[in-house]
PDB file of N, CA, C, O and CB in Angstrom:
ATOM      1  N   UNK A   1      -2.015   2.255 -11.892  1.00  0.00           N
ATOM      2  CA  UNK A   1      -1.388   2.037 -10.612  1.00  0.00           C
ATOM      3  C   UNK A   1      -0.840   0.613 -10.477  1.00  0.00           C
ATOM      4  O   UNK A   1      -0.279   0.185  -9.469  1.00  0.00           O
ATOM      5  CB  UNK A   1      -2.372   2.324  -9.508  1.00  0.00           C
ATOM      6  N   UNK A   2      -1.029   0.044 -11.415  1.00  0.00           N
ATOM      7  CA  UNK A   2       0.299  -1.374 -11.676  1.00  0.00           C
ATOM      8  C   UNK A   2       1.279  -1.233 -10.815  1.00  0.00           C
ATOM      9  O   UNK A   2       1.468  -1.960  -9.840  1.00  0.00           O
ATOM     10  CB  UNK A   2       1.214  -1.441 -13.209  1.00  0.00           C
ATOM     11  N   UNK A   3       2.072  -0.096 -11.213  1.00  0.00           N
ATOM     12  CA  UNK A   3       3.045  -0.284 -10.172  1.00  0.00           C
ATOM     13  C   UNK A   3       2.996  -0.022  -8.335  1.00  0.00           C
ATOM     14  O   UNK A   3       4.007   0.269  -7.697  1.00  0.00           O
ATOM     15  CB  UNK A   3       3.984   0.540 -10.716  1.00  0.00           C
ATOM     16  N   UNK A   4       1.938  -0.158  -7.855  1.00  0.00           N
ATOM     17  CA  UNK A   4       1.973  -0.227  -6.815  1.00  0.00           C
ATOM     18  C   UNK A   4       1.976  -1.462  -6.346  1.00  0.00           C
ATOM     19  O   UNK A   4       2.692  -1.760  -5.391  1.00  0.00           O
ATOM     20  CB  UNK A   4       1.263   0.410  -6.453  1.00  0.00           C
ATOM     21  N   UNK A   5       1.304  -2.207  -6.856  1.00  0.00           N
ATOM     22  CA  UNK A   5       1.012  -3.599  -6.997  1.00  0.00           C
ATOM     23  C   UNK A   5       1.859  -4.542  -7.289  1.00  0.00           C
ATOM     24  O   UNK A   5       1.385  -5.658  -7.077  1.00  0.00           O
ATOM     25  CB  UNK A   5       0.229  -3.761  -7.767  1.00  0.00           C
ATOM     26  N   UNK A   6       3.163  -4.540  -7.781  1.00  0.00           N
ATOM     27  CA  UNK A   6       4.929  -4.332  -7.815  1.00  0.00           C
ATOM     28  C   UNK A   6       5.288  -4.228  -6.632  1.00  0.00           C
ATOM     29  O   UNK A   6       5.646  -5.184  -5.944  1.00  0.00           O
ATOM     30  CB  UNK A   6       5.592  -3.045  -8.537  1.00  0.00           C
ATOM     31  N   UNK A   7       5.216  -2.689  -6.140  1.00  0.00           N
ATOM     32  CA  UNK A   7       5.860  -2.348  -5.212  1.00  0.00           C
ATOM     33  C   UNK A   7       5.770  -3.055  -4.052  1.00  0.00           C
ATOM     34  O   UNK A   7       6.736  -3.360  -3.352  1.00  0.00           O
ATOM     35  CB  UNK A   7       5.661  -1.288  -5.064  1.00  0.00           C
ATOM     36  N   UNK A   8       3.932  -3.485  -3.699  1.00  0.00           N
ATOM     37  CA  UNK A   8       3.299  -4.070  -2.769  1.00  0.00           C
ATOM     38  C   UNK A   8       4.476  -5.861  -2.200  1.00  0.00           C
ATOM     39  O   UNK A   8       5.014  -6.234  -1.158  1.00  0.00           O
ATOM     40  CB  UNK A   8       1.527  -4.281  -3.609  1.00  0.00           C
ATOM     41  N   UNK A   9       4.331  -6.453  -3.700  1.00  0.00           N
ATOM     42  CA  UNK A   9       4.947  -7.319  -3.661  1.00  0.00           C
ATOM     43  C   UNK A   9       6.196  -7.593  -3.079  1.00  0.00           C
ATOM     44  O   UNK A   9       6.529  -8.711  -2.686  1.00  0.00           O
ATOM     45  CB  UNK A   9       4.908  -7.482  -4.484  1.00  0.00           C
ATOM     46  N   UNK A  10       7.068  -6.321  -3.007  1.00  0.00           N
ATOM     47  CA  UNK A  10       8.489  -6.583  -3.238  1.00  0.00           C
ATOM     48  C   UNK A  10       8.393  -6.204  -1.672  1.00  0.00           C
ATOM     49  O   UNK A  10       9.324  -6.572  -0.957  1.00  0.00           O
ATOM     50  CB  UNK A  10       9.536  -5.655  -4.516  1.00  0.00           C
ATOM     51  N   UNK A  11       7.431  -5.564  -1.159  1.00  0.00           N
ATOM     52  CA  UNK A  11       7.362  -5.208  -0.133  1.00  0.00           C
ATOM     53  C   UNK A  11       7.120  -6.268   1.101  1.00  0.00           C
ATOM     54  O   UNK A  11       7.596  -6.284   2.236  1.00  0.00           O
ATOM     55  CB  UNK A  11       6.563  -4.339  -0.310  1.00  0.00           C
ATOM     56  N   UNK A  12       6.311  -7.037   0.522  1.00  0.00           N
ATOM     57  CA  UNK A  12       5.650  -7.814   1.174  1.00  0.00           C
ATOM     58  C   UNK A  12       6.679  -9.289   0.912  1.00  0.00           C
ATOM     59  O   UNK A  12       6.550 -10.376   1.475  1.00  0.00           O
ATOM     60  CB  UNK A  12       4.039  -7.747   0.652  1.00  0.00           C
ATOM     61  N   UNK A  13       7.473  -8.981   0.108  1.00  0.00           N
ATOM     62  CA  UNK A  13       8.103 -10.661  -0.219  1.00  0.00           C
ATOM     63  C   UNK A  13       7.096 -11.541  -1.197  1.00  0.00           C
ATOM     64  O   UNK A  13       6.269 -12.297  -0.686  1.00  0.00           O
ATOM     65  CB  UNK A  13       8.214 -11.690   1.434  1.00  0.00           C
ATOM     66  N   UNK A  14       7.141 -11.487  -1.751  1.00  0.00           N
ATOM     67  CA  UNK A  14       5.979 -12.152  -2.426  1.00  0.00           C
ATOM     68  C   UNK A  14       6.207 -12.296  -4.517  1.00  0.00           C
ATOM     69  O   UNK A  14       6.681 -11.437  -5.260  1.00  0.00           O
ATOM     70  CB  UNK A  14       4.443 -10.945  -1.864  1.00  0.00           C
ATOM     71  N   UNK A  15       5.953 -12.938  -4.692  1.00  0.00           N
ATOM     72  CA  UNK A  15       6.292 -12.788  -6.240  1.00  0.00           C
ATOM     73  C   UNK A  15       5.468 -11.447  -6.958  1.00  0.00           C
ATOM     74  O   UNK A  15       5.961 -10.501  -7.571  1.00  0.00           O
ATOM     75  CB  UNK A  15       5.783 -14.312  -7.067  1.00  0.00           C
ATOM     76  N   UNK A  16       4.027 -11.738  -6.641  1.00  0.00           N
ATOM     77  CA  UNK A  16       2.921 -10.925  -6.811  1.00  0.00           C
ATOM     78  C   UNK A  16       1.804 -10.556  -5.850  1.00  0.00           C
ATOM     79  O   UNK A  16       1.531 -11.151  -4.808  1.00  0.00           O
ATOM     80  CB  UNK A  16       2.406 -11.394  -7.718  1.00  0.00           C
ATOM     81  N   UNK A  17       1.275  -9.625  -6.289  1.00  0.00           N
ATOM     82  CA  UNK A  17       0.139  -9.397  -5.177  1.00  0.00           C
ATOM     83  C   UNK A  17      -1.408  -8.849  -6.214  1.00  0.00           C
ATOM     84  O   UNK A  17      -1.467  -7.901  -6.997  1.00  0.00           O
ATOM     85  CB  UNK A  17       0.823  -7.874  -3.828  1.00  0.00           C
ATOM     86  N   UNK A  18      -2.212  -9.576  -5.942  1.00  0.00           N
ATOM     87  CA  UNK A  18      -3.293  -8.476  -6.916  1.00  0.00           C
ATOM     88  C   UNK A  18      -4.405  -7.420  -5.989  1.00  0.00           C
ATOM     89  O   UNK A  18      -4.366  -7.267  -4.768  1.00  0.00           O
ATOM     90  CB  UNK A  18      -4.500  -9.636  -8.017  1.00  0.00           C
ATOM     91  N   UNK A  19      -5.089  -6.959  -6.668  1.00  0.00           N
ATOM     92  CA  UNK A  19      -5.674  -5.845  -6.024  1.00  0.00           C
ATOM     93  C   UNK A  19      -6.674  -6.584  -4.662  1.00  0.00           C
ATOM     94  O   UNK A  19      -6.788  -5.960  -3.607  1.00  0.00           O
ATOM     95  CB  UNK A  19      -6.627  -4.901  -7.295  1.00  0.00           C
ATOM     96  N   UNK A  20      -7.376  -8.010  -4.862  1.00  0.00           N
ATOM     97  CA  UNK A  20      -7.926  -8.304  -3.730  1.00  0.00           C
ATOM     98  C   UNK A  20      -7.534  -8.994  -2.600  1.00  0.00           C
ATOM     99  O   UNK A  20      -8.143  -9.270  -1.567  1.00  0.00           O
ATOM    100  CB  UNK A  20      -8.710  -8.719  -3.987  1.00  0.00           C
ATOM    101  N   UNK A  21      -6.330  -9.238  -3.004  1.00  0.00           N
ATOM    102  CA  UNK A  21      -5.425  -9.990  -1.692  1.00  0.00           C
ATOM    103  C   UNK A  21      -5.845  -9.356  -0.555  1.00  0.00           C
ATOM    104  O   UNK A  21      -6.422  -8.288  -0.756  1.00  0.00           O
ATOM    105  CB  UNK A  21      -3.700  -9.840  -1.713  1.00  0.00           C
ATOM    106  N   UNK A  22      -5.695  -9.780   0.822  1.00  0.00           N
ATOM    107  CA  UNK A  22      -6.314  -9.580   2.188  1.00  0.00           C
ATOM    108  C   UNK A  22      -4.765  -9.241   2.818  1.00  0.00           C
ATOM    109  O   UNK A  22      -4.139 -10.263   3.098  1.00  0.00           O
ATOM    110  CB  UNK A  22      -7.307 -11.109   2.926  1.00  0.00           C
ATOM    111  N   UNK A  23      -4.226  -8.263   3.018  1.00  0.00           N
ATOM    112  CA  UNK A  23      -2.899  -7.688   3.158  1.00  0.00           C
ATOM    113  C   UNK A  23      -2.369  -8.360   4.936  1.00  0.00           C
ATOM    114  O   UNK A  23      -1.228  -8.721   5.225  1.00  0.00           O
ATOM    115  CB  UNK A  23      -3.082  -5.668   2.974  1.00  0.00           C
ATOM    116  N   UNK A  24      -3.458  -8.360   5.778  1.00  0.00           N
ATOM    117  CA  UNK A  24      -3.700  -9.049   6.737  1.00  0.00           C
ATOM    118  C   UNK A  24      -3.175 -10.419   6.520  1.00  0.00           C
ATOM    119  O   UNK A  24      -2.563 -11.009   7.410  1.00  0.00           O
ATOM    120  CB  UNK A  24      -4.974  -8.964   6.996  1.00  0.00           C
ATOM    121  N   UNK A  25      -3.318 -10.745   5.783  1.00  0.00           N
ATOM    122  CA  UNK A  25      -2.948 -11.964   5.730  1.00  0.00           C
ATOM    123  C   UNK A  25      -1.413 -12.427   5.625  1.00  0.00           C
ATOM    124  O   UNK A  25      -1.264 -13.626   5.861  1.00  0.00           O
ATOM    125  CB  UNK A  25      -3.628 -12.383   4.766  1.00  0.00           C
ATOM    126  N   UNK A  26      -0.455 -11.842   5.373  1.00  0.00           N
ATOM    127  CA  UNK A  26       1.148 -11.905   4.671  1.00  0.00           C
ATOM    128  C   UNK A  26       1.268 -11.344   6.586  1.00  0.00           C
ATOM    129  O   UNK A  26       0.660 -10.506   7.252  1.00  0.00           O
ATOM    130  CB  UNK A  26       1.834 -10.406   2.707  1.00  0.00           C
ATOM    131  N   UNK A  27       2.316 -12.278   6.870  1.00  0.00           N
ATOM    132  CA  UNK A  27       3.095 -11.849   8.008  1.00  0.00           C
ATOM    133  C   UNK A  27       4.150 -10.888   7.488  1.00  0.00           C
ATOM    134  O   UNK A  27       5.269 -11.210   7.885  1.00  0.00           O
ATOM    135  CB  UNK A  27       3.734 -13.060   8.763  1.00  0.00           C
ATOM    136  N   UNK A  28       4.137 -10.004   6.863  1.00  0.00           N
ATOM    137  CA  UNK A  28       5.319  -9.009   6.557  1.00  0.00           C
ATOM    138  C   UNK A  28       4.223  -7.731   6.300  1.00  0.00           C
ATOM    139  O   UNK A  28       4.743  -6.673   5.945  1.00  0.00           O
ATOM    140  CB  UNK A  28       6.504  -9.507   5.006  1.00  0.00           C
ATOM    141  N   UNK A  29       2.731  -7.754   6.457  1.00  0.00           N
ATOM    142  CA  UNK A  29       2.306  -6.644   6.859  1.00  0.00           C
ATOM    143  C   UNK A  29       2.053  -6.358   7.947  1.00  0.00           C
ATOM    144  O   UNK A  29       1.000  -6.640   8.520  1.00  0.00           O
ATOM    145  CB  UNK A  29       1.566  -6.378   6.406  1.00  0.00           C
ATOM    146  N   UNK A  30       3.710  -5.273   8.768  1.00  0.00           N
ATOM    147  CA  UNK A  30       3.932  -4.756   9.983  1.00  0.00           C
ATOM    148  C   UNK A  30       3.705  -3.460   9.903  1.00  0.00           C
ATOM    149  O   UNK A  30       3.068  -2.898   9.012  1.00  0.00           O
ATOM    150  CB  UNK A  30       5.123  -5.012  10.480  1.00  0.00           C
ATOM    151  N   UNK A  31       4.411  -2.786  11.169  1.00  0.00           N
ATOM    152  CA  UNK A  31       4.185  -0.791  10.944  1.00  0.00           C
ATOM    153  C   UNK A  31       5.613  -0.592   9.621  1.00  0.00           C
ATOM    154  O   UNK A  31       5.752   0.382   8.881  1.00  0.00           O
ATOM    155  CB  UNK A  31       4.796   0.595  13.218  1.00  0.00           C
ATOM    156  N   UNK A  32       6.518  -1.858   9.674  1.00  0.00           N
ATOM    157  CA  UNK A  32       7.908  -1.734   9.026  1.00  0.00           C
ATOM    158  C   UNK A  32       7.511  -1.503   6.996  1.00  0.00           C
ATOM    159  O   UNK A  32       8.001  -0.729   6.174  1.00  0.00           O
ATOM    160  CB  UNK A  32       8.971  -3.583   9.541  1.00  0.00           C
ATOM    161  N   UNK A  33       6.525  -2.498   6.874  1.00  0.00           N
ATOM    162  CA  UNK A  33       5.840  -2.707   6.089  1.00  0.00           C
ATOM    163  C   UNK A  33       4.812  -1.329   5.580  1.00  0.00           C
ATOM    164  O   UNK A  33       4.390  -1.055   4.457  1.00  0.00           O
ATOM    165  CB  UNK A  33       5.314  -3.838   6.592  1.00  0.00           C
ATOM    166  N   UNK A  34       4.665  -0.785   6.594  1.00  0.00           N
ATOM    167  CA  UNK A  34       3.297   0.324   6.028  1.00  0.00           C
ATOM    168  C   UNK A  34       4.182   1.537   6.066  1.00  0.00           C
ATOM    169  O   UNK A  34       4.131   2.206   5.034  1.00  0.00           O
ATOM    170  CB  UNK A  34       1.617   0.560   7.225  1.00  0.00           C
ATOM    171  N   UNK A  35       5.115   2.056   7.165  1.00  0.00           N
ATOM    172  CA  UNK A  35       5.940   2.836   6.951  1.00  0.00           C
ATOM    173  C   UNK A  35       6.727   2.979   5.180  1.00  0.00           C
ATOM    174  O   UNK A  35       6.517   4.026   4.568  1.00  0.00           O
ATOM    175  CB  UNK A  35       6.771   2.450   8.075  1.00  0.00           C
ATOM    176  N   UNK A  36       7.347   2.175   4.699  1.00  0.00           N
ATOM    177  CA  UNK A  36       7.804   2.091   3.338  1.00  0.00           C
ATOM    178  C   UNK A  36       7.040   2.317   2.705  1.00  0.00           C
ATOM    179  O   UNK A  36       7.343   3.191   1.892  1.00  0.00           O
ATOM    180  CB  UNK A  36       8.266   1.146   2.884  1.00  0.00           C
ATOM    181  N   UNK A  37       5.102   1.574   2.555  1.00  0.00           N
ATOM    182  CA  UNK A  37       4.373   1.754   1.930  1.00  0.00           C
ATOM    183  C   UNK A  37       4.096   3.678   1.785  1.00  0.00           C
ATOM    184  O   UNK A  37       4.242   4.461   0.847  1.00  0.00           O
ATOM    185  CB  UNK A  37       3.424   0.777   2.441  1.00  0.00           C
ATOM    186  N   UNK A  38       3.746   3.806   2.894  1.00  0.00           N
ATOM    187  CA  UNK A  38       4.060   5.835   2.876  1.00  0.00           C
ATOM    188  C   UNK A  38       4.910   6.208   2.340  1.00  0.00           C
ATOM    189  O   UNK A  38       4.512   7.129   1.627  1.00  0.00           O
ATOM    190  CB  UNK A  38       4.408   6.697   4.092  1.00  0.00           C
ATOM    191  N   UNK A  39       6.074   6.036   2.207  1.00  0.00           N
ATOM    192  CA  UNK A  39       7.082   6.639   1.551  1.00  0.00           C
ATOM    193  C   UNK A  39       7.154   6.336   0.471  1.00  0.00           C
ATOM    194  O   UNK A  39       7.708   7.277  -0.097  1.00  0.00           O
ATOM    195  CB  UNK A  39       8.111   6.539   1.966  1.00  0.00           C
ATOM    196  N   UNK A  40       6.864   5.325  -0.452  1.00  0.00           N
ATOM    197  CA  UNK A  40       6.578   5.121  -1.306  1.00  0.00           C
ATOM    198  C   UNK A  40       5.695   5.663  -2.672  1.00  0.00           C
ATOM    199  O   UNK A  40       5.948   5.747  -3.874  1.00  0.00           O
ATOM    200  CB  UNK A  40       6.459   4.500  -0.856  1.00  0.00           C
ATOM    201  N   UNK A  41       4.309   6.040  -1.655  1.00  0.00           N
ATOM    202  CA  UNK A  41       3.167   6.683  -2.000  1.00  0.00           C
ATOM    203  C   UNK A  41       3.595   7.837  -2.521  1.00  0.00           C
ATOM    204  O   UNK A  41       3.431   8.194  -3.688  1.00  0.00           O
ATOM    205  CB  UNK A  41       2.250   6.857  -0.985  1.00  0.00           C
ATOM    206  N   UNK A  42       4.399   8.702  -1.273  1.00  0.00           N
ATOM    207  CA  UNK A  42       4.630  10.061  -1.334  1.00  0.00           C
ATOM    208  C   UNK A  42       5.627  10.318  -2.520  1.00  0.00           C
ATOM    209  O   UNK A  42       5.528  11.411  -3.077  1.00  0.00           O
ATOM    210  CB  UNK A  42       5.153  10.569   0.028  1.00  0.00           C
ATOM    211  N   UNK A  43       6.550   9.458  -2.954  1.00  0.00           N
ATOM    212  CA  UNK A  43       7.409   9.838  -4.013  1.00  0.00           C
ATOM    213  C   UNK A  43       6.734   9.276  -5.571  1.00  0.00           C
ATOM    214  O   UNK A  43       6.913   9.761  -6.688  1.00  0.00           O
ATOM    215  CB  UNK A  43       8.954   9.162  -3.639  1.00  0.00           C
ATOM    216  N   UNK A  44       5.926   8.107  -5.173  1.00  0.00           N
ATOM    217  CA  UNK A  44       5.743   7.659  -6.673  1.00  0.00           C
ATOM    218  C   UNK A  44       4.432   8.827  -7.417  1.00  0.00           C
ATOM    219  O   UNK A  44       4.372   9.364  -8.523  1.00  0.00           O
ATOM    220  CB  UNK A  44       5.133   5.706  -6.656  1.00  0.00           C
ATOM    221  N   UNK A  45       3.397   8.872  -6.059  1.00  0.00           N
ATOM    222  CA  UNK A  45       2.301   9.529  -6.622  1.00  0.00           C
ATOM    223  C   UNK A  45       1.865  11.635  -5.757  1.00  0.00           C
ATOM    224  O   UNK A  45       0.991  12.468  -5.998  1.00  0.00           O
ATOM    225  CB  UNK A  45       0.891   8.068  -6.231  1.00  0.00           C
ATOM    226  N   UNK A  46       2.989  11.591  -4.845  1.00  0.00           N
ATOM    227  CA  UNK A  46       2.942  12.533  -4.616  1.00  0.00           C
ATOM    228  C   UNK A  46       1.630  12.933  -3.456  1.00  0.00           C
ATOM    229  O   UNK A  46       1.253  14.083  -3.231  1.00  0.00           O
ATOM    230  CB  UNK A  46       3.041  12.995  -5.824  1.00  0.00           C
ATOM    231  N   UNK A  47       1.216  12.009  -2.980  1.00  0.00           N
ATOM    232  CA  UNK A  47       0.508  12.244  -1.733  1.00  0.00           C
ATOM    233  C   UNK A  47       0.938  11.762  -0.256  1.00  0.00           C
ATOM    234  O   UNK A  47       1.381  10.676   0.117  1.00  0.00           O
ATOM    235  CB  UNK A  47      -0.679  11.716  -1.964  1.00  0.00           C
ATOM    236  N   UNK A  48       0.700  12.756   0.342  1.00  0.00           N
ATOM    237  CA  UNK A  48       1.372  12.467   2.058  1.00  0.00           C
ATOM    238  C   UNK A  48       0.628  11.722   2.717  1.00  0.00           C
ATOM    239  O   UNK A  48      -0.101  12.378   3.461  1.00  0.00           O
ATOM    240  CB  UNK A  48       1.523  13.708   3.093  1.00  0.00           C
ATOM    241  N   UNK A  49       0.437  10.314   2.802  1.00  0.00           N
ATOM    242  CA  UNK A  49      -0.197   9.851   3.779  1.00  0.00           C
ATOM    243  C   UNK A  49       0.289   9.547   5.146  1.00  0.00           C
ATOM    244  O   UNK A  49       1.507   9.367   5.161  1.00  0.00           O
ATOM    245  CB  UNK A  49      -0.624   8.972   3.351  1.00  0.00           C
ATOM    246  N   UNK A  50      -0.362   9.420   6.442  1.00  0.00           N
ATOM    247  CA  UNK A  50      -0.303   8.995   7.308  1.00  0.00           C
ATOM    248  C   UNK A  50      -0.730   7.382   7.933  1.00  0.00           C
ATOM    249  O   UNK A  50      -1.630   6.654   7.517  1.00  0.00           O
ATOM    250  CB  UNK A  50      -0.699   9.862   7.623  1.00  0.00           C
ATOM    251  N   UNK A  51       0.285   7.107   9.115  1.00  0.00           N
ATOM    252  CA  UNK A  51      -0.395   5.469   9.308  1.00  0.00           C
ATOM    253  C   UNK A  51      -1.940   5.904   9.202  1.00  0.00           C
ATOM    254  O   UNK A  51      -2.546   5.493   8.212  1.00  0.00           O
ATOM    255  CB  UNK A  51       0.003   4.518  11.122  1.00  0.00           C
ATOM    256  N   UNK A  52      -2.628   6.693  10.129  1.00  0.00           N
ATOM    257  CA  UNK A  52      -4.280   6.690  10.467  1.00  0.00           C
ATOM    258  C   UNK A  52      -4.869   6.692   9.176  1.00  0.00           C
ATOM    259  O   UNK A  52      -6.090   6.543   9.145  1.00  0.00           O
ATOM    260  CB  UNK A  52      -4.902   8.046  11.361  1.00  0.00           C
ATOM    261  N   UNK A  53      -3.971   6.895   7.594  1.00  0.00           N
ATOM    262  CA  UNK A  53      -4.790   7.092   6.462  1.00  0.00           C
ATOM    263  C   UNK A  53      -5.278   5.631   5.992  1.00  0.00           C
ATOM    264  O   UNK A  53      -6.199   5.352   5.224  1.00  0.00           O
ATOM    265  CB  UNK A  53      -3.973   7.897   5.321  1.00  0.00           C
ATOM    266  N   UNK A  54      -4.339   4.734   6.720  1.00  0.00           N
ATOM    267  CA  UNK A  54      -4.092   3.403   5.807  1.00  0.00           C
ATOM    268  C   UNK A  54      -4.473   2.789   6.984  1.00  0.00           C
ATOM    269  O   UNK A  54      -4.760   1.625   6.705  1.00  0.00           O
ATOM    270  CB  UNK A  54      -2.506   2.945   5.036  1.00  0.00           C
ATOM    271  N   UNK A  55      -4.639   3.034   8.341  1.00  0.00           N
ATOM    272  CA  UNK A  55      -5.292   1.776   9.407  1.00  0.00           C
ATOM    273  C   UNK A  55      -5.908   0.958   9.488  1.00  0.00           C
ATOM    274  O   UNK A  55      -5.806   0.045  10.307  1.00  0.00           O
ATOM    275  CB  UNK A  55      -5.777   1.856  10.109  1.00  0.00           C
ATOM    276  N   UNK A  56      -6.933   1.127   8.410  1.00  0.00           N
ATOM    277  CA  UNK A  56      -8.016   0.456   7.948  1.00  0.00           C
ATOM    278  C   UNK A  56      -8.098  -0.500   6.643  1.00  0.00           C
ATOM    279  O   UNK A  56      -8.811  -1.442   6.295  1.00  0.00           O
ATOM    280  CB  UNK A  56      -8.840   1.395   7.820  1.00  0.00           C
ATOM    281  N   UNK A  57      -7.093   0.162   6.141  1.00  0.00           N
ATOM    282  CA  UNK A  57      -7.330  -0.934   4.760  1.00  0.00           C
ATOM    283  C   UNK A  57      -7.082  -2.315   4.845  1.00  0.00           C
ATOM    284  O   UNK A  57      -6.336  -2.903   5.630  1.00  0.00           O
ATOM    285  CB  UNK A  57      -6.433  -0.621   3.581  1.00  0.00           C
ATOM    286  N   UNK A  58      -7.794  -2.769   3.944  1.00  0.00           N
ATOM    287  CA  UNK A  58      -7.700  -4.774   3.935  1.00  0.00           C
ATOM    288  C   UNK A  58      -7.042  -5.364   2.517  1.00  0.00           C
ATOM    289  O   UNK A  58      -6.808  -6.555   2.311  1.00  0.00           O
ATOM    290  CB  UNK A  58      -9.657  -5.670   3.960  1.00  0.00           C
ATOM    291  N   UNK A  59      -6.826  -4.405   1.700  1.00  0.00           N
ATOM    292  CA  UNK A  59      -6.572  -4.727   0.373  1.00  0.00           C
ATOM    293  C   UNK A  59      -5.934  -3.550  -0.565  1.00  0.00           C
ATOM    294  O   UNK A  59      -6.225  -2.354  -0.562  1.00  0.00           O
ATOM    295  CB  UNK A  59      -7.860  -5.192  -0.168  1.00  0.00           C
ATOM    296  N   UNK A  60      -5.088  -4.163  -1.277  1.00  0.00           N
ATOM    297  CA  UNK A  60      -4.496  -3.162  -2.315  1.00  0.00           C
ATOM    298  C   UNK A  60      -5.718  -2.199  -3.210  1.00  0.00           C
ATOM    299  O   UNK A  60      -5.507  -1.028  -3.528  1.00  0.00           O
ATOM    300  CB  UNK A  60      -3.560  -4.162  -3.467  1.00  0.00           C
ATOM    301  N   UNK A  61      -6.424  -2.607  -3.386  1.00  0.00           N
ATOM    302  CA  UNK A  61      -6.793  -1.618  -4.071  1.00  0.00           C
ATOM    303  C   UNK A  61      -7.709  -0.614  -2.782  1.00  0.00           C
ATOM    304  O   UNK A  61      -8.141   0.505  -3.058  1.00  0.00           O
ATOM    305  CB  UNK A  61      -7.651  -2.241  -5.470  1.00  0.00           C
ATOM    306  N   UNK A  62      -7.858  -1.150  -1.621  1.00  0.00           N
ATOM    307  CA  UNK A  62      -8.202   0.194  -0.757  1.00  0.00           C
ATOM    308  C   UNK A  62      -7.251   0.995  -0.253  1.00  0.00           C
ATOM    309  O   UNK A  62      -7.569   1.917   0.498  1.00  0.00           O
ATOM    310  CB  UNK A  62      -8.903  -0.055   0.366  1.00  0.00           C
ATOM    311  N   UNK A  63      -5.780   0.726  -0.638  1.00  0.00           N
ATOM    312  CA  UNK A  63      -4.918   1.875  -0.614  1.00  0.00           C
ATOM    313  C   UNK A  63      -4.946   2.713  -2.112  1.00  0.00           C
ATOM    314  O   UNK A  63      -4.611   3.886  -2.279  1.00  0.00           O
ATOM    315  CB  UNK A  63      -3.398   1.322  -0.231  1.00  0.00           C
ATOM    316  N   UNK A  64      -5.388   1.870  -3.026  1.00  0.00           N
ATOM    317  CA  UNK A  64      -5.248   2.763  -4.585  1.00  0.00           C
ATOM    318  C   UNK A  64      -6.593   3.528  -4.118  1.00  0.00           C
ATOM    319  O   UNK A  64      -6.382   4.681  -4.495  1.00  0.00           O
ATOM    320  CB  UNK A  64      -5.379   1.674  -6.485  1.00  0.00           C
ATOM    321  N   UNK A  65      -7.747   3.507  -3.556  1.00  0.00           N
ATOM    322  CA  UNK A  65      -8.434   3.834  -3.247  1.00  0.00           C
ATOM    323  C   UNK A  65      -8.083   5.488  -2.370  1.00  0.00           C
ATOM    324  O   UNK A  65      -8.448   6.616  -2.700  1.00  0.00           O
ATOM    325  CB  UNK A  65      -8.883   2.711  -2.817  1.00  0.00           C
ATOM    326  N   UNK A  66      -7.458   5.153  -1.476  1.00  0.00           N
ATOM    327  CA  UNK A  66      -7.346   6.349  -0.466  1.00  0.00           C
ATOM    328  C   UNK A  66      -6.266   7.134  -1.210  1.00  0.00           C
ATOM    329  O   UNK A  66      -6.400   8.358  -1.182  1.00  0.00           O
ATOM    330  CB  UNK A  66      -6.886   5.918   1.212  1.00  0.00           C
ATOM    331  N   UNK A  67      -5.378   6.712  -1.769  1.00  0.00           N
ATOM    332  CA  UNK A  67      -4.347   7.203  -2.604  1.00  0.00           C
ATOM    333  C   UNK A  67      -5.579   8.672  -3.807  1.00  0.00           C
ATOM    334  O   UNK A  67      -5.618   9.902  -3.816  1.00  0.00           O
ATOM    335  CB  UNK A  67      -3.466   5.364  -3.662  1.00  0.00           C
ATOM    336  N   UNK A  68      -6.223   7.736  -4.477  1.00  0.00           N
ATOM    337  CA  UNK A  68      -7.034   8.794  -5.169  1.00  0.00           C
ATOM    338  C   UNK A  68      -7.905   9.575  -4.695  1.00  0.00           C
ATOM    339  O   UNK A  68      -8.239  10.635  -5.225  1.00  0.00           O
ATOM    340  CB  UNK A  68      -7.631   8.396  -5.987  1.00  0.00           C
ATOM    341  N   UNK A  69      -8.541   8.930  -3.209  1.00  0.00           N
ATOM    342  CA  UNK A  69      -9.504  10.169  -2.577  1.00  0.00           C
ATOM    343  C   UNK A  69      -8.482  11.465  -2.480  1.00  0.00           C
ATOM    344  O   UNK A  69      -8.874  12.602  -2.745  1.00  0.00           O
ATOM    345  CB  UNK A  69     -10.197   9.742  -0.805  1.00  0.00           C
ATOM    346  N   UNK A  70      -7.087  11.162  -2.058  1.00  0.00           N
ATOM    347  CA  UNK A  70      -5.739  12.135  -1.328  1.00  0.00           C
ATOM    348  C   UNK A  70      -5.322  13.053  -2.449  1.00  0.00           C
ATOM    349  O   UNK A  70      -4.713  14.105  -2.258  1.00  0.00           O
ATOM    350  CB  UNK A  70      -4.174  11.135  -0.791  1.00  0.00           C
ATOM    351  N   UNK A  71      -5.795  12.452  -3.996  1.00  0.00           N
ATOM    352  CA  UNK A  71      -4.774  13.320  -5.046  1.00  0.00           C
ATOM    353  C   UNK A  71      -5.706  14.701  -5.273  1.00  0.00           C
ATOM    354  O   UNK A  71      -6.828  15.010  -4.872  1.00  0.00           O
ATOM    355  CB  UNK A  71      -4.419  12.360  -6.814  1.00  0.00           C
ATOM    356  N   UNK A  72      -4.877  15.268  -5.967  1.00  0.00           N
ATOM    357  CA  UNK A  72      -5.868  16.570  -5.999  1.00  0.00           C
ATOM    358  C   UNK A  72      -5.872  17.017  -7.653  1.00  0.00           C
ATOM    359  O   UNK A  72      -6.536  17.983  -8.030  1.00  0.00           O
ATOM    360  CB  UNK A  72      -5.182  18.023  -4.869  1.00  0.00           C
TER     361      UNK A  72
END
């Protein structure tokens, strides 16, 4: 899942991002920001998430996280 962690970046403005970064922290994580992140999800790995899936997360790898609870 490297490339989410890419994606995260480009998303966020940022050169890089690693899995424990505090996503809270980057003023470019908005709803504008998590919206893309969903759409993203849904085409790269094929799961539908919702904002309420991701409300909670603090860090990239607790979206790689919910991403794999979601796959089947």
């Amino acid at each position: 899942m490297k490339e989410l962690n890419i994606e995260m970046a480009d998303i966020l403005e940022v050169d890089s991002i690693s899995d424990d970064e505090i996503l809270t922290e980057s003023d470019m994580w908005d709803s504008l920001a998590r919206l893309t992140l969903l759409s993203y999800i849904d085409k790269q790995y094929g799961v539908n998430l919702f904002q309420p899936d991701i409300a909670n997360v603090k860090t990239v790898a607790d979206i790689k996280a919910v991403i794999k609870s979601k796959q089947k």
